[in-house]
C-alpha atoms as one frame of an Amber mdcrd trajectory, in Angstrom:
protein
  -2.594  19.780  -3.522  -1.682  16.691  -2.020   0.763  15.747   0.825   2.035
  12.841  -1.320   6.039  13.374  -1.344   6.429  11.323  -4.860   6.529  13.837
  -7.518   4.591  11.783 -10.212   7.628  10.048 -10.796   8.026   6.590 -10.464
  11.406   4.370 -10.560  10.780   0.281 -12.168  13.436  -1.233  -9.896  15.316
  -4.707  -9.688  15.035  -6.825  -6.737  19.264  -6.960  -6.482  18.991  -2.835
  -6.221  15.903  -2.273  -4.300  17.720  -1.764  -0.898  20.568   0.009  -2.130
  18.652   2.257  -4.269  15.301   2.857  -1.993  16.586   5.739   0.152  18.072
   7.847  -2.995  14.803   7.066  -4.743  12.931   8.153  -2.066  14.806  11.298
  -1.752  14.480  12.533  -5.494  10.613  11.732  -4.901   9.896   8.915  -6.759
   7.376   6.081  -6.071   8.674   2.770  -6.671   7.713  -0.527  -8.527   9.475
  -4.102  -7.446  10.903  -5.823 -10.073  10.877  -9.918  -9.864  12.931 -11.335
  -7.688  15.418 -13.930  -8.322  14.437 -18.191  -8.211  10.743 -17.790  -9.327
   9.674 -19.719 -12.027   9.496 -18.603 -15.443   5.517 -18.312 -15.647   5.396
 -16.242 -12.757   8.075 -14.149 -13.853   6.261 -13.277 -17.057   2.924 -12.468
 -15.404   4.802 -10.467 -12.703   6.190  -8.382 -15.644   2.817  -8.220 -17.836
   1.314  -6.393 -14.530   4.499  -3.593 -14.162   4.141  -3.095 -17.983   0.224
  -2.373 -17.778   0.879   0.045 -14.575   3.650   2.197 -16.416   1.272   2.546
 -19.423  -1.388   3.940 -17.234   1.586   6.011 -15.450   2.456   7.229 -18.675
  -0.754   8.091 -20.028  -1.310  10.239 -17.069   2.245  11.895 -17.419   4.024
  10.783 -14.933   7.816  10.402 -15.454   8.851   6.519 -15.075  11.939   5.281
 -15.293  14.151   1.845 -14.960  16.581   0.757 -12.105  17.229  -3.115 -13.436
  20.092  -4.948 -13.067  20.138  -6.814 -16.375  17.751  -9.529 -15.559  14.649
  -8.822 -16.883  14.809  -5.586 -19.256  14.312  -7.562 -22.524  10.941  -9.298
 -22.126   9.821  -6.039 -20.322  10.473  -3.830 -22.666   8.659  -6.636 -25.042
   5.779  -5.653 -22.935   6.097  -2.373 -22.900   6.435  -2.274 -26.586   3.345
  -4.773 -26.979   1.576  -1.839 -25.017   2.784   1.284 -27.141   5.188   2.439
 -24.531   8.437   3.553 -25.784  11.622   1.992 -23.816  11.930   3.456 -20.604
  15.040   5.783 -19.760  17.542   4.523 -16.833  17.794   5.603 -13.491  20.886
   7.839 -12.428  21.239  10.333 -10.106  21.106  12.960 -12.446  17.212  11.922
 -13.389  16.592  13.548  -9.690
C-alpha cells in the first residue's frame, strides 16, 4: 500500500488552467501533467507534446485513468500523438470525473 494520495489517476492540464484547476485536481486525487505554455516556439511545442503523449500511453497501459484539462490550444496535434501511439482520445476533465 502506498501513502501516495493520487489514485492512479492523472489529469493532462493546460498551462491557462493549471492554477485554477490544481487544488480541485488535487482533491479528487489526481497527479498532474503540464501542458505547454503559451509563446514557445513551434518545435518545442511539438516535442513538449510527443513526451506527454508517450507518458499517458505508459499511464494507460498500466491502467491508470488519464484525462484532459486543455483549454483549446493544443488538443489537436495531441491527440495526433496519442493516436500515432494507439491511445484512444482522452475524456475531459469535470468535476464529475472525481
Amino acid at each position: 500500500m502506498s501513502d501516495d494520495p493520487r489514485g492512479r489517476k492523472i489529469a493532462l492540464v493546460a498551462d491557462s488552467r493549471l492554477e485554477a484547476l490544481l487544488p480541485e485536481l488535487r482533491t479528487a486525487g489526481f497527479g498532474t501533467i503540464q501542458l505547454p505554455p503559451g509563446g514557445l516556439p513551434p518545435a518545442v511545442v511539438s516535442e513538449w507534446l510527443e513526451q506527454v503523449a508517450e507518458h499517458v500511453a505508459e499511464f494507460r497501459h498500466h491502467g491508470y485513468e488519464v484525462v484532459l484539462a486543455g483549454d483549446g490550444t493544443d488538443e489537436v496535434e495531441l491527440r495526433e500523438k496519442l493516436g500515432e501511439l494507439g491511445v484512444p482520445p482522452l475524456p475531459s476533465y469535470s468535476p464529475s470525473n472525481s
